[in-house]
C-alpha positions as CSV (number, residue, x, y, z in Angstrom):
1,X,-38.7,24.0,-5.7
2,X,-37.2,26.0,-3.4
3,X,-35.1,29.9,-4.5
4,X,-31.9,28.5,-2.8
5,X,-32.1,25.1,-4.5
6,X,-33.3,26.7,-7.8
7,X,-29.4,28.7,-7.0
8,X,-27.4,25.7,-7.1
9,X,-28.9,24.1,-9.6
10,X,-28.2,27.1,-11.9
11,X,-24.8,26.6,-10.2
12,X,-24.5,23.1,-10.9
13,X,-25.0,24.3,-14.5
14,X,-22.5,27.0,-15.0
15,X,-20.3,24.5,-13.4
16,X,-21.4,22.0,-16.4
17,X,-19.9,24.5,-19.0
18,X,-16.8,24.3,-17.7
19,X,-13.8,21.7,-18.6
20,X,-13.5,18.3,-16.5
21,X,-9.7,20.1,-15.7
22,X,-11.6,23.1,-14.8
23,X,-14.0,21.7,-13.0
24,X,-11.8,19.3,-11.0
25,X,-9.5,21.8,-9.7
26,X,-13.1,23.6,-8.6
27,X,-14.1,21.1,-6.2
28,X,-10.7,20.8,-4.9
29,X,-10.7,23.9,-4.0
30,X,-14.2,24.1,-2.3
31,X,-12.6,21.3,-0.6
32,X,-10.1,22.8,0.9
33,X,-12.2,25.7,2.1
34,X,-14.5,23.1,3.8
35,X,-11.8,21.4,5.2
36,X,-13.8,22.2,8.9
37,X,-17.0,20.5,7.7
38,X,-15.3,17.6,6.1
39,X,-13.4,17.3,9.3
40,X,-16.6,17.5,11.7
41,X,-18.2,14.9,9.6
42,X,-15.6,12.4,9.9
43,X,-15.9,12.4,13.6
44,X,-20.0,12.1,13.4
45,X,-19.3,9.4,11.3
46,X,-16.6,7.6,13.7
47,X,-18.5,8.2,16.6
48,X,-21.7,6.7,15.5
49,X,-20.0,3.5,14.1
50,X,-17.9,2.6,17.2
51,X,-20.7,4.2,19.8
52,X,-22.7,1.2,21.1
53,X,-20.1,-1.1,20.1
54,X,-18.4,-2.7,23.4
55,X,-14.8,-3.7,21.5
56,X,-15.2,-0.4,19.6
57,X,-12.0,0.0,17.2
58,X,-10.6,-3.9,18.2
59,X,-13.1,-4.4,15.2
60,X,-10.6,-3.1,12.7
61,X,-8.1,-5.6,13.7
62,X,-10.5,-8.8,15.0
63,X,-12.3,-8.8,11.4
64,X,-9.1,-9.4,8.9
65,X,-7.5,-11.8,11.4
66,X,-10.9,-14.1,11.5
67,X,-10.9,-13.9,8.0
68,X,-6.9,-14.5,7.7
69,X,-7.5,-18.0,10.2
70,X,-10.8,-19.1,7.4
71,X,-8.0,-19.6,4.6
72,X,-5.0,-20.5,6.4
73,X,-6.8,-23.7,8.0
74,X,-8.3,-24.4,4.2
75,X,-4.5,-24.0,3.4
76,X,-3.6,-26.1,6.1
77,X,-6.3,-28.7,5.7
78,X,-5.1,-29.2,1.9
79,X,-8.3,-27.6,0.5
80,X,-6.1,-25.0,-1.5
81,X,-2.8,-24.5,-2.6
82,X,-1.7,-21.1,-3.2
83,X,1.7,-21.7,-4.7
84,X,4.6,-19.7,-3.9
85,X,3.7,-17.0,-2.1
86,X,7.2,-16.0,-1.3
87,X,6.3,-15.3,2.4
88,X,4.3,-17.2,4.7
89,X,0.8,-17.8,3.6
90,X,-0.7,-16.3,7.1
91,X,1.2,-12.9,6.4
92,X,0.7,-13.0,2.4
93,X,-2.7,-13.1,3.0
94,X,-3.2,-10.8,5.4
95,X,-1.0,-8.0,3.7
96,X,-3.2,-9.2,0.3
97,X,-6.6,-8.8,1.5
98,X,-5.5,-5.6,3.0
99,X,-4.2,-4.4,0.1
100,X,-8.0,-5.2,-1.9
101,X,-9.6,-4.0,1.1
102,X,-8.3,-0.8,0.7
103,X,-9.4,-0.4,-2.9
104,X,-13.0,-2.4,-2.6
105,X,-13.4,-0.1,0.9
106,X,-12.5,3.3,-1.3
107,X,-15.4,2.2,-3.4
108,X,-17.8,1.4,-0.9
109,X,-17.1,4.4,0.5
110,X,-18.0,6.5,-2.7
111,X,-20.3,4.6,-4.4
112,X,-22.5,5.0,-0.9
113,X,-21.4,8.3,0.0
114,X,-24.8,10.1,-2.0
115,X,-27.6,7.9,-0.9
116,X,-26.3,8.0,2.9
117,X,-26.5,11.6,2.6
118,X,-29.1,12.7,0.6
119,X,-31.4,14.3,2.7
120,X,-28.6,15.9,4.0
121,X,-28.2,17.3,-0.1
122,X,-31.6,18.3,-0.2
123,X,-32.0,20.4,2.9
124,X,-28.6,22.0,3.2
125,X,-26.5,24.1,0.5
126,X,-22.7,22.6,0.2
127,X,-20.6,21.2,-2.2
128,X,-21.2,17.9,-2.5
129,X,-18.3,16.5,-2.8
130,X,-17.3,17.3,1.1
131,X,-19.6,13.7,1.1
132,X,-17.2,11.8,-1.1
133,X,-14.2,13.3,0.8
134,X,-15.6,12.2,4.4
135,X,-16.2,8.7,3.5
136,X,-12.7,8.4,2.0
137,X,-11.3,10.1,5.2
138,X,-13.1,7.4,7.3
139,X,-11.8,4.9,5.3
140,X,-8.1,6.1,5.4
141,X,-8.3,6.0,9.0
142,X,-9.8,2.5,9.4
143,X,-7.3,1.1,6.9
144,X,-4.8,2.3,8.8
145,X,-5.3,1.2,12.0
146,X,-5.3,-2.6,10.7
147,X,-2.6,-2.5,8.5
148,X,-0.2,-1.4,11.5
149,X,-1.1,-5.4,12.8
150,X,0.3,-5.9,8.8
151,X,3.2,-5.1,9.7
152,X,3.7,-6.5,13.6
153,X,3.2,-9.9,11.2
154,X,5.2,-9.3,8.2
155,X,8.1,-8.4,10.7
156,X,7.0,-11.7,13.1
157,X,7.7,-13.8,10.2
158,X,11.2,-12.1,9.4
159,X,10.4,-10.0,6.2
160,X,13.2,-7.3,6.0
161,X,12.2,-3.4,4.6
162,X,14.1,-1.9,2.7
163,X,14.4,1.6,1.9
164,X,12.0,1.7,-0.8
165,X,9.3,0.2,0.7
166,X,8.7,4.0,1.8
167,X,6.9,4.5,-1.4
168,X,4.5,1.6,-0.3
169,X,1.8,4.4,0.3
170,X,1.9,5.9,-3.1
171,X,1.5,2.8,-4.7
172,X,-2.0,2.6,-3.1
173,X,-3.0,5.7,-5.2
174,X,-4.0,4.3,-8.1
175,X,-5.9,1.7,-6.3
176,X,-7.7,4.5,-5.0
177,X,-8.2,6.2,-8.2
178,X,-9.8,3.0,-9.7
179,X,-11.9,2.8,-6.5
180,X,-13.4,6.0,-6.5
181,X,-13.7,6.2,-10.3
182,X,-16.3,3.2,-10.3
183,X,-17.6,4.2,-6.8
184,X,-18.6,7.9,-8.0
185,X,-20.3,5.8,-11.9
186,X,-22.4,3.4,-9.0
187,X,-23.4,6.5,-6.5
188,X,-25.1,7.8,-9.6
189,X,-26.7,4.2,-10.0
190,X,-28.4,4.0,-6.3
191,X,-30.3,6.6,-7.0
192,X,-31.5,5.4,-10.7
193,X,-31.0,2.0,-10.8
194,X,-30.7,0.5,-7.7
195,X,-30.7,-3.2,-8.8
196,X,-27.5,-2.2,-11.4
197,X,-26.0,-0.9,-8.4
198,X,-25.9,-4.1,-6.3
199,X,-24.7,-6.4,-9.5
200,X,-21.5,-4.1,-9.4
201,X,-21.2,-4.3,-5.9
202,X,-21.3,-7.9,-6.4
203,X,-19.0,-8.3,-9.0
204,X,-16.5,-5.7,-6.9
205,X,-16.6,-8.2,-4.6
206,X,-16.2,-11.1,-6.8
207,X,-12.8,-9.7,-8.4
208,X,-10.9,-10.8,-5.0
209,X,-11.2,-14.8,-6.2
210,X,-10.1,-13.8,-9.8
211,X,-6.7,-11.5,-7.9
212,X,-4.1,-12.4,-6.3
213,X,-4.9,-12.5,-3.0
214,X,-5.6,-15.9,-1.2
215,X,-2.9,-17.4,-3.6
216,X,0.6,-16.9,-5.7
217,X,0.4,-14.8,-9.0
218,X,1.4,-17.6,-11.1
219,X,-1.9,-19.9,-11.3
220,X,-1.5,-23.3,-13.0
221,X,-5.4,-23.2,-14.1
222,X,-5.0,-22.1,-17.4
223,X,-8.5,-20.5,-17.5
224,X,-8.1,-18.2,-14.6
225,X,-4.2,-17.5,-15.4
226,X,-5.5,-15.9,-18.4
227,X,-8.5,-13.8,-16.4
228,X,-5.4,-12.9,-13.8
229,X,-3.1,-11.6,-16.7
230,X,-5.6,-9.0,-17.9
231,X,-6.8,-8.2,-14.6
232,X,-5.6,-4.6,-13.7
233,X,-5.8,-5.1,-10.1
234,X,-3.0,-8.0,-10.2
235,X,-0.8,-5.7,-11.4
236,X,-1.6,-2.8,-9.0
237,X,-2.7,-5.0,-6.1
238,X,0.6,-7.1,-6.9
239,X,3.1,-4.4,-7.4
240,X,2.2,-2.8,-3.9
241,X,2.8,-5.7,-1.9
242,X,6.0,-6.6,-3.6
243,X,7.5,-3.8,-3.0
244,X,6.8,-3.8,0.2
245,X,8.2,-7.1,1.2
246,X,11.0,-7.4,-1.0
247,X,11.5,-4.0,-2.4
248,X,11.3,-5.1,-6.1
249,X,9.0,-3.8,-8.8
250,X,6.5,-6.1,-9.9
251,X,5.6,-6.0,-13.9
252,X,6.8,-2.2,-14.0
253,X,5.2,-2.0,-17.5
254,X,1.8,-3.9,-16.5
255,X,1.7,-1.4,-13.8
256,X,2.5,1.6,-15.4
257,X,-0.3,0.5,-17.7
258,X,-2.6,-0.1,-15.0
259,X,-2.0,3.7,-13.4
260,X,-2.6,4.9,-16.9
261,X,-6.1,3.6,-17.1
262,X,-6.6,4.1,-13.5
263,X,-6.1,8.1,-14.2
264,X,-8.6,7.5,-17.2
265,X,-11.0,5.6,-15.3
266,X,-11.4,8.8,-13.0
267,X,-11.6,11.2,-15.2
268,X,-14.7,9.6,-17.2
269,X,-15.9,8.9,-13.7
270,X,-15.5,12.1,-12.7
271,X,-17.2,13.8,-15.8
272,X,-20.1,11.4,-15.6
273,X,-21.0,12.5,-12.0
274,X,-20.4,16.6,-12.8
275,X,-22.6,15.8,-16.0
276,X,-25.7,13.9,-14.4
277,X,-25.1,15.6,-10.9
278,X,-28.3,18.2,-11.4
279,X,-30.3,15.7,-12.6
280,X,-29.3,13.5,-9.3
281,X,-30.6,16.6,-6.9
282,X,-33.3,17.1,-8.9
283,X,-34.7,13.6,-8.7
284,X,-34.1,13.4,-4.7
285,X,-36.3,16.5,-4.4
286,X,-39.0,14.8,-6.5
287,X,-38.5,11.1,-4.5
């Protein structure tokens, strides 16, 4: 081992015996004085997706609207019902899986962010969260681009703003917060326990058919009613797309709730990868 790596290690661990606060308000910081290399990352990373691919960005808006046309023609061929959606299934569902897509991308986008860069980690000295924060950039920017078409439909079908579907974006923060609280726990896992690591990824995915997404939040199966009502994302997936297309606050209490454990989540998550973090460098040196 290396002096310089031996250096951050002992960093890493001086680090350690400071408070999770402390320590958060740390790597913000190095953050923002990396802002340049976070930034320079992002477009290496944008680049090499869309480089050899001939539609390029159309990608972002082709894939939700194929997946959009798969329910609506079960819908239409009486496979499903969704119940009252309110709006018209095509634009519920297409504002819903946006909605989960935003919070199953943020943790993709963690949860992978340490393996696809580790021999970057290993060779080069920089805080390693500038990793976390490119991936989440990326991912800002291709949910955005998509959700614009969200919109284009939601005002196709006649769904009126109102004023205080301006606070549509913060909503999505505690989505975000869940997201990267489990997406930092399973980065630790790919590098310890790989098989672990795909279960949750499968079970992340899994949680869309047990949400309110492809149908109504009141389900007449009395099984996965009760699997809906103490899901958290219901409540934080459902109270971000009511307000946006009707202004109204869905389950305020639920969803206070639901930010509340959210916050939690993050912290732990965040504790657990500052805890195990020298350990993580230390076994990619050894791999």
């Amino acid at each position: 081992m290396d002096s310089e790596t031996k250096t951050e290690l002992s960093s890493l661990n001086d680090e350690f015996e400071q408070s999770t606060l402390r320590q958060m308000l740390l790597r913000f910081r190095r953050l923002k004085e990396h802002r340049f290399l976070v930034a320079q990352l992002v477009k290496v990373n944008i680049k090499r997706t869309y480089k050899r691919s001939f539609i390029g960005w159309s990608w972002l808006i082709i894939a939700p609207i194929f997946s959009v046309i798969a329910w609506v023609v079960l819908h239409g061929a009486g496979i499903m019902n969704p119940g009252d959606t309110e709006i018209p299934y095509p634009a519920y569902v297409l504002l819903s899986t946006s909605i989960f897509s935003f919070f199953l991308g943020s943790y993709q986008a963690s949860s992978n962010a340490l393996m696809e860069g580790a021999r970057l980690m290993v060779t080069v000295r920089f805080p390693h969260e500038v990793l976390v924060a490119e991936r989440i950039v990326v991912h800002l920017i291709n949910f955005i681009i998509p959700f614009l078409i969200n919109i284009i439909v939601l005002l196709f079908y006649g769904v009126s703003f109102s004023w205080i579907s301006i606070l549509f974006p913060l909503t999505l923060l505690p989505l975000l917060a869940l997201g990267l609280s489990l997406g930092v726990f399973v980065a630790l896992l790919r590098v310890v326990a790989v098989d672990l690591a795909r279960i949750m990824d499968r079970l992340l995915q899994f949680t869309m058919f047990i949400t309110p997404v492809i149908y109504a939040p009141k389900v007449t199966m009395p099984i996965l009613a009760q699997i809906v009502d103490y899901n958290p994302l219901t409540y934080l997936l459902g109270f971000s797309r009511q307000l946006l297309i009707s202004g109204e606050f869905y389950e305020p209490i639920a969803y206070t709730f639901c930010i509340v454990l959210s916050l939690f989540l993050f912290l732990i998550g965040f504790g657990i990868f500052t805890k195990f973090e020298r350990k993580l460098i230390e076994r990619m040196i050894n791999v």
